[in-house]
C-alpha atoms as one frame of an Amber mdcrd trajectory, in Angstrom:
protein
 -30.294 -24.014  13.280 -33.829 -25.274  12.052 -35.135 -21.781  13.003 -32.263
 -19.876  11.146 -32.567 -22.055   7.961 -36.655 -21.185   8.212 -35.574 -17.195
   8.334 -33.458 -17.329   5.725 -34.898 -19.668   2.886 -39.261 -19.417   3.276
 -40.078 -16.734   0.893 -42.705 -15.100   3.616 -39.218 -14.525   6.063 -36.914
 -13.769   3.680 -39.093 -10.584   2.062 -39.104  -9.389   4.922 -35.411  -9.966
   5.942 -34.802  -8.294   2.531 -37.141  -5.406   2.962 -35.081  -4.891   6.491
 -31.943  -4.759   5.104 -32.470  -2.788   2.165 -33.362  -0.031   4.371 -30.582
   0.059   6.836 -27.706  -0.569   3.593 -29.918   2.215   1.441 -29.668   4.389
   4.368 -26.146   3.851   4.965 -25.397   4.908   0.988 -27.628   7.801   0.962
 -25.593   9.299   4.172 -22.441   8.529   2.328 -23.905  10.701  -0.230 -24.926
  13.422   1.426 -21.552  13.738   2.852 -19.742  13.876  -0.695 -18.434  10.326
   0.324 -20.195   8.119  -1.853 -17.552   6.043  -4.139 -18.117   3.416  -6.995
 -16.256   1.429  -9.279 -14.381   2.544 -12.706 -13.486   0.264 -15.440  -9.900
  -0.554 -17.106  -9.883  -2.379 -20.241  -6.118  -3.432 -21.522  -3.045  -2.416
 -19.923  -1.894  -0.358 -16.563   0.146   2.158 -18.382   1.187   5.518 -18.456
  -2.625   5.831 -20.447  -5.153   3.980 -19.623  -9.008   3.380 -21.249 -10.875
   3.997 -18.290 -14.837   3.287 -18.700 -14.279   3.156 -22.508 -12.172   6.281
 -23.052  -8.177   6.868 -23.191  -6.766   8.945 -20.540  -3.523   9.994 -19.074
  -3.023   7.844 -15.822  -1.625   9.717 -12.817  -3.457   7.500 -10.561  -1.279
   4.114 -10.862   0.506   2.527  -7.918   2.524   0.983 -11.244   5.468   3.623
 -10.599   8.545   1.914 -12.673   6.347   0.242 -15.809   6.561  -3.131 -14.818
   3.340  -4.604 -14.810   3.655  -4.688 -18.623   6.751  -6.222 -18.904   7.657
  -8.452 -21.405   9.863  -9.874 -18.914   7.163 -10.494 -16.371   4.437 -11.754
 -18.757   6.893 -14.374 -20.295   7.712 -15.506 -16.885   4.155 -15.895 -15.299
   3.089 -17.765 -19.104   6.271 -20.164 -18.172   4.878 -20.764 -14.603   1.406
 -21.416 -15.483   2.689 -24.093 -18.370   4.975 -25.855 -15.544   2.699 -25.313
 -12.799  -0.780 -24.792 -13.812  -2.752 -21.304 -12.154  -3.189 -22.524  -8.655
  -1.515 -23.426  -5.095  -4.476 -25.021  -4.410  -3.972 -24.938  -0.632  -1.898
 -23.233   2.392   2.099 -23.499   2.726   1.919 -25.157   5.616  -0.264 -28.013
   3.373   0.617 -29.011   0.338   0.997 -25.291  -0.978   4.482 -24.531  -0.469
   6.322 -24.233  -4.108   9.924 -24.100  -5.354   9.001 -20.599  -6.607   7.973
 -19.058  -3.150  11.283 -20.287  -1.687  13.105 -18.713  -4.572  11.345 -15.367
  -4.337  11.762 -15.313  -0.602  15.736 -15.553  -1.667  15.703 -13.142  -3.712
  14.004 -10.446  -1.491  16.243 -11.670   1.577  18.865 -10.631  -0.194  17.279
  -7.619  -2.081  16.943  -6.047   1.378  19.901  -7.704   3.272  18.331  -9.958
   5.621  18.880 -13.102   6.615  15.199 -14.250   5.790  12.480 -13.543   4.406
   8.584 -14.524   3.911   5.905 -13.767   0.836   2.368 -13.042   2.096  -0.498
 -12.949  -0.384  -1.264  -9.038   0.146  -0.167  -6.129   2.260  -3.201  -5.981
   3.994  -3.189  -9.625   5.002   0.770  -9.177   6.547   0.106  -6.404   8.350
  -3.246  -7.532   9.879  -1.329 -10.928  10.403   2.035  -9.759  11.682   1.320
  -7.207  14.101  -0.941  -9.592  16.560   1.561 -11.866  15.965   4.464 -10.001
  17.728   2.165  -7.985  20.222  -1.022  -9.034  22.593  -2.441  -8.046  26.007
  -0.249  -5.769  28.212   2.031  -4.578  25.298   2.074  -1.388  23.866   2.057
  -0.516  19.847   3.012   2.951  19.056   1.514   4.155  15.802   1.645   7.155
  13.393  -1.655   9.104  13.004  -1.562   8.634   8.835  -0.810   5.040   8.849
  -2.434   2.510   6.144  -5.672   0.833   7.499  -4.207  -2.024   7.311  -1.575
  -1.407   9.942  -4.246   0.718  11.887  -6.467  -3.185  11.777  -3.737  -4.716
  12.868  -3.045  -2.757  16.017  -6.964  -3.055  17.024  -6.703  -6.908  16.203
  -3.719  -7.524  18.484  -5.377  -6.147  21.851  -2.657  -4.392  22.804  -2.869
  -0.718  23.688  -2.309   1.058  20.745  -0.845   4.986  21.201  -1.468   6.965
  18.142   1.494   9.672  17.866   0.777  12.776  15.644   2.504  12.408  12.109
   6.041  12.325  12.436   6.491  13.695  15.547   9.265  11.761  17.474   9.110
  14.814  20.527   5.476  12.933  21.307   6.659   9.853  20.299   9.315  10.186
  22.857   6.701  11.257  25.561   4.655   8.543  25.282   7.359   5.841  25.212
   8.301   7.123  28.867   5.060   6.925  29.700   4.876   3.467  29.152   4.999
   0.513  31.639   8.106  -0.918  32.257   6.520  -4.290  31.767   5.583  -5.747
  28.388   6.797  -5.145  24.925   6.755  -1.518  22.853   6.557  -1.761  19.315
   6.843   1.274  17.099   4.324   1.138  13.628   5.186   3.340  10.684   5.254
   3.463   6.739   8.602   4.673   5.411   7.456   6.254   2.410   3.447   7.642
   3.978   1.138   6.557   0.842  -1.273   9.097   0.865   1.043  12.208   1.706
   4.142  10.731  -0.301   7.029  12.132   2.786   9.357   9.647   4.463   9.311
   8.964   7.753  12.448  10.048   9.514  13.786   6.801   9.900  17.727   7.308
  11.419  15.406   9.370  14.274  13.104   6.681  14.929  15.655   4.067  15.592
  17.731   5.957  17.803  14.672   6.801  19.713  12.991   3.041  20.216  16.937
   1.957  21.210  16.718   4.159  23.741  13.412   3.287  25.149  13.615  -0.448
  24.380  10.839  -0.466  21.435  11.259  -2.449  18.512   9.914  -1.334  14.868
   7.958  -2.610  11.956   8.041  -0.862   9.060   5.755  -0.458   5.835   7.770
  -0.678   2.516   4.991  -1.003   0.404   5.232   2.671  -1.591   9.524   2.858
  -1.086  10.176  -1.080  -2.284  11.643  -0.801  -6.091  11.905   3.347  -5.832
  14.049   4.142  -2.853  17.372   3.031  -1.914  19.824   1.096  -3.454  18.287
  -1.437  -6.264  14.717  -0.251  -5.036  15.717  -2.024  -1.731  13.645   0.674
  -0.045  13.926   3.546   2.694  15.848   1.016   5.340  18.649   0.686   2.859
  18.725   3.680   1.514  19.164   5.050   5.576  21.789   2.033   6.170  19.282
   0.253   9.589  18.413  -2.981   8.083  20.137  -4.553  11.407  18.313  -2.531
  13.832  14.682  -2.993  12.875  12.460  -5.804  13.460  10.188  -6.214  10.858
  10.218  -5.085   7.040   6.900  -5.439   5.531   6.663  -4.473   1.712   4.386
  -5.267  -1.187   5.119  -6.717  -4.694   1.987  -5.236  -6.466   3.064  -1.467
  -6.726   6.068  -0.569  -8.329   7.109  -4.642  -8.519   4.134  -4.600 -10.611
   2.453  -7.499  -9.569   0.473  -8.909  -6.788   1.127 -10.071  -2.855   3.960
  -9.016   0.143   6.505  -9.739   1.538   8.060  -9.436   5.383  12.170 -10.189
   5.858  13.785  -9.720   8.768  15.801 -12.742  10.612  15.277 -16.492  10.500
  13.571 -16.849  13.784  10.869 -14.161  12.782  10.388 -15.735   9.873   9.546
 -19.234  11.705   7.718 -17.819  14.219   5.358 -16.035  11.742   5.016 -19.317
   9.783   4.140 -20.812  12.993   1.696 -18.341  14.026   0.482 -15.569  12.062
  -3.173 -16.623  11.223  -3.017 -14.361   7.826  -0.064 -16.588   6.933  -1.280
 -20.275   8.007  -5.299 -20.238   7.250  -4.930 -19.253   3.627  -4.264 -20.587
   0.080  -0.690 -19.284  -0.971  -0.358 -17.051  -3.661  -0.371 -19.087  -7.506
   2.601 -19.730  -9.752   2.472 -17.103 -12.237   2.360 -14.495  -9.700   5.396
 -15.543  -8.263   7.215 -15.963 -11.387   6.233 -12.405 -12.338   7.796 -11.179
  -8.729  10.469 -12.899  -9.284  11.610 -11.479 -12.919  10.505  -8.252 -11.196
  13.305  -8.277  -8.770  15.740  -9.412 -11.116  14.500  -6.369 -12.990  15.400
  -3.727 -10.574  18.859  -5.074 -10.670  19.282  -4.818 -14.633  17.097  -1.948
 -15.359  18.483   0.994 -12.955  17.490   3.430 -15.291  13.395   2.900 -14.733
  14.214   4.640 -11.368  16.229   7.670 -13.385  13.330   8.191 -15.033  10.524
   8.109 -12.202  12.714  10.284 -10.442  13.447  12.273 -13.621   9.278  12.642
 -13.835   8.628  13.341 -10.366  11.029  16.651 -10.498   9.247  17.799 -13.466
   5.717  17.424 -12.525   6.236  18.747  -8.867   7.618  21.817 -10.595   5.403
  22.736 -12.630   2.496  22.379 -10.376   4.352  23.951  -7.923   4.755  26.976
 -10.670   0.778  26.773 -10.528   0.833  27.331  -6.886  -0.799  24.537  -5.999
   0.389  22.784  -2.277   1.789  19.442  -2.681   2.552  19.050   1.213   5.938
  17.521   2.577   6.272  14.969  -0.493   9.632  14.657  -2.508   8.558  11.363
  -3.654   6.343   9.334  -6.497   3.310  10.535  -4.396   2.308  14.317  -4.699
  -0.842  15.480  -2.657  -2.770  18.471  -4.390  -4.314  19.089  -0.624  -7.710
  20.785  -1.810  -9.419  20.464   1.405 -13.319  19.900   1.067 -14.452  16.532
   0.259 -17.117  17.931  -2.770 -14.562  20.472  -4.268 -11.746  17.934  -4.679
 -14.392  15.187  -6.214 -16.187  17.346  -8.839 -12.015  18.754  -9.306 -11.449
  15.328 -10.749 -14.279  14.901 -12.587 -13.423  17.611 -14.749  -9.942  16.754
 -15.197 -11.351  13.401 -16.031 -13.700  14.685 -18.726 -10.556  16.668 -20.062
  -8.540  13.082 -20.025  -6.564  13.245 -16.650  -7.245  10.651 -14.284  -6.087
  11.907 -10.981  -8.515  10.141  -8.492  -9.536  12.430  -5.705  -8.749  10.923
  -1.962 -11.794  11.659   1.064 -12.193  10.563   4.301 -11.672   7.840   6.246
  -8.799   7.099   3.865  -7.466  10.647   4.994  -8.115  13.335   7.967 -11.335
  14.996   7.500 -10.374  19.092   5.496  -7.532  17.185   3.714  -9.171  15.939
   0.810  -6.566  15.664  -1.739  -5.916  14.359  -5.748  -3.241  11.858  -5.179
  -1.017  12.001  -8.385   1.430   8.816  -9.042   4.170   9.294 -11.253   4.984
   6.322 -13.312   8.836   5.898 -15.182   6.691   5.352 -18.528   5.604   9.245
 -18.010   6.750  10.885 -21.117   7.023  14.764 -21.472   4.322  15.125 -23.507
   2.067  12.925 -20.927   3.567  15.469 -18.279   3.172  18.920 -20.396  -0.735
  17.991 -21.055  -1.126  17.140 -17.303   0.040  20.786 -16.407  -2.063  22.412
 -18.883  -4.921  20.317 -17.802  -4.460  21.389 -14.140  -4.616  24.859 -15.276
  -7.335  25.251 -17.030  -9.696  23.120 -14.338  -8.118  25.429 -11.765  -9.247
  28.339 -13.479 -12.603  27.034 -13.082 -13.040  26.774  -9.678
C-alpha cells in the first residue's frame, strides 16, 4: 500500500503515470475517430419539450425518450416541490437501511396494479435492474436465451450472471426454438427480450414467445422500458396489451421515458419481489431513489389514467410522420411504434446527415455502433404527444431538403 500511495501522489511517479495514460486514452479517442465513432456531449438549457435549446439554439426535438409530455407537467413538478418540502431531496441510504419511504411503497402500489401483478419493486435505473435482476434469477449451469438487438444493459446482465448466454437472431422464435432443444435438461432457461426493441422501434412477438418457453420449460423477463405509458391499456405496456401478465416472470420497465421522470421498476409476484430485495446486489448496495422523484412517478401514473388522450395524440403523430417520410422513400424498418429508424447504413454518412439537419433546426441524433450492428447506422426519431403539425410539416421538409444533398 506504501508503494501504491508513493506511485500515485510523488510528483516524479505521477508525471509519468500521467504521461502513460494519456497515451493509451488519446489513442483510444483518436481510433474512435478514425472510425466515425467519436461522440461528445450536447447541452439542454430549460425544458425537454417538443423544442428544445440545444447548445444555445432552439430546435425541433425528435430525439426525446419524453414520448407523452410529461416531464413538464404541472402535475409532476407540483408533486416532486410537495415531496421535497415534506421530505427534503434525499434517501440518504439503501431500503434495506433506513432508506425505505412511504412514497416507494405507494409507487410500488400503484405500478402493481398498473400492470396487474401482485407485486411490484422500484429500482433506481433500468440499467441497474437489469444488471441486478438477471444474475439474480440465473448463475452457473443455467442457460439465458437472448435477442441479438437487446439493450446493453440486459446484454451486461447476461455476462454478469455466468450463465451461458445463447444469443438468438432478432425475433426469430424458429432459432429460438432450436436452441431451447438443444439445451440441457438440467438447470434453468430463461428467455431475455425488450417488448417494444428501442433502437428499431418493432415489438417483439410476445403471444409466440410464451407459447414457445411453456413448451420448453423457459421462463421470461421482459424489457418495458420504451412500451410502459404508450402500449396497452393505460400505458400498462406490450404484456397487457397481449393479455400474458400471468405467464411471464419478470416485467422490468422504466419511469424516465414516457413516465417522464427518473428510475425502474420490476413487478411480477410477491415472492420475486422478496427474493430480489433479498438478493439482487443492484437493489441492496445502493442509496434508493429521493422523494421528489418518486412523487413525480407517482402523479405520472395517476396521469396515464386521467389523461388517455396524450396517447391519441403520440399515436396520432407517429402515423403522420411515418407517412410522410415514408412518401420520401426513406426505410424506417419493421417499426409501427414511437421509434422510427431512418436505417442510413454507414457510420460517417448518417453523422454528418444529422449535422445538417441540426444546422437546419432538427435534432434527430444519429445512432453508430456498438449501440447498433455495424452497416445499420440509423437517425432514431422519437415522437413526442406535444408534436404539433407544424413541428411535424417542418421536420418533413427538413428531411427533404438534407436528402437532396447527399
Amino acid at each position: 500500500m506504501d508503494e501504491l500511495r508513493r506511485l500515485l501522489w510523488f510528483p516524479p511517479y505521477n508525471k509519468s503515470i500521467r504521461a502513460m495514460a494519456g497515451n493509451f486514452i488519446q489513442d483510444e479517442l483518436d481510433a474512435l475517430k478514425r472510425q466515425g465513432l467519436y461522440r461528445k456531449l450536447r447541452r439542454v438549457e430549460g425544458e425537454q419539450g417538443a423544442t428544445l435549446l440545444l447548445d444555445g439554439r432552439e430546435v425541433l426535438n425528435f430525439s426525446s425518450n419524453n414520448y407523452l409530455g410529461l416531464a413538464n407537467h404541472p402535475a409532476l413538478k407540483k408533486a416532486a416541490k410537495e415531496a421535497i418540502d415534506h421530505y427534503g431531496v434525499g434517501a440518504v441510504a439503501s431500503r434495506l437501511i433506513s432508506g425505505n419511504m412511504a412514497l416507494h411503497e405507494e409507487l410500488e402500489e400503484k405500478i402493481a396494479g398498473l400492470k396487474g401483478t401482485e407485486a411490484a419493486l422500484v429500482f433506481n435505473s433500468g440499467f441497474q435492474a437489469n444488471v441486478g435482476i438477471i444474475p439474480t434469477l440465473a448463475g452457473e449451469g443455467d442457460v439465458i436465451f437472448s435477442d441479438a438487438l437487446n439493450h446493453a444493459s440486459l446484454i451486461d446482465g447476461c455476462r454478469l450472471s455466468r450463465a451461458k448466454t445463447v444469443v438468438y437472431p432478432h425475433c426469430d422464435l424458429a432459432r429460438l426454438e432450436d436452441e431451447l432443444k438443444r439445451a440441457p435438461a438440467t438447470g434453468r432457461k430463461l428467455i431475455v427480450t425488450e417488448t417494444l426493441f428501442s433502437m428499431d422501434g418493432d415489438e417483439a412477438p410476445l403471444a409466440e414467445l410464451v407459447e414457445l418457453a411453456e413448451r420448453h420449460g423457459a421462463l421470461i423477463m421482459v424489457d418495458e422500458a420504451h412500451a410502459t405509458g404508450v402500449l396497452g391499456p393505460n400505458g400498462a405496456g406490450v404484456v397487457a396489451k397481449v393479455g400474458v401478465g400471468d405467464r411471464i416472470l419478470v416485467q422490468m420497465g422504466t419511469l424516465g421515458k414516457a413516465l417522464g421522470g427518473f428510475g425502474a421498476y420490476v413487478a411480477g409476484s410477491h415472492a420475486l419481489r422478496e427474493l430480489l430485495i433479498n438478493r439482487c446486489r443492484s437493489f441492496i448496495f445502493t442509496t434508493s431513489l429521493p422523494p421528489p422523484v418518486l412523487a413525480a412517478a407517482i402523479a405520472a401514473v395517476d396521469l396515464l389514467y386521467q389523461e388517455p388522450q396524450r396517447r391519441l395524440a403520440l399515436w396520432h403523430n407517429c402515423r403522420a410522420l411515418r407517412e410522410g417520410l415514408r412518401k420520401l422513400r426513406f426505410c424506417l424498418g419493421q417499426s409501427e411504434s414511437q421509434i422510427l429508424p431512418l436505417i442510413i447504413g454507414d457510420s460517417q454518412k448518417c453523422m454528418t446527415f444529422s449535422e445538417r439537419l441540426l444546422e437546419k433546426g432538427v435534432f434527430a441524433q444519429g445512432i453508430r455502433p456498438p449501440t447498433v450492428p455495424e452497416g445499420t447506422s440509423r437517425l432514431r426519431i422519437t415522437l413526442m404527444a406535444t408534436h404539433t403539425h407544424e413541428h411535424l410539416h417542418r421536420a418533413l421538409r427538413t428531411f427533404e431538403e438534407v436528402r437532396g444533398e447527399f
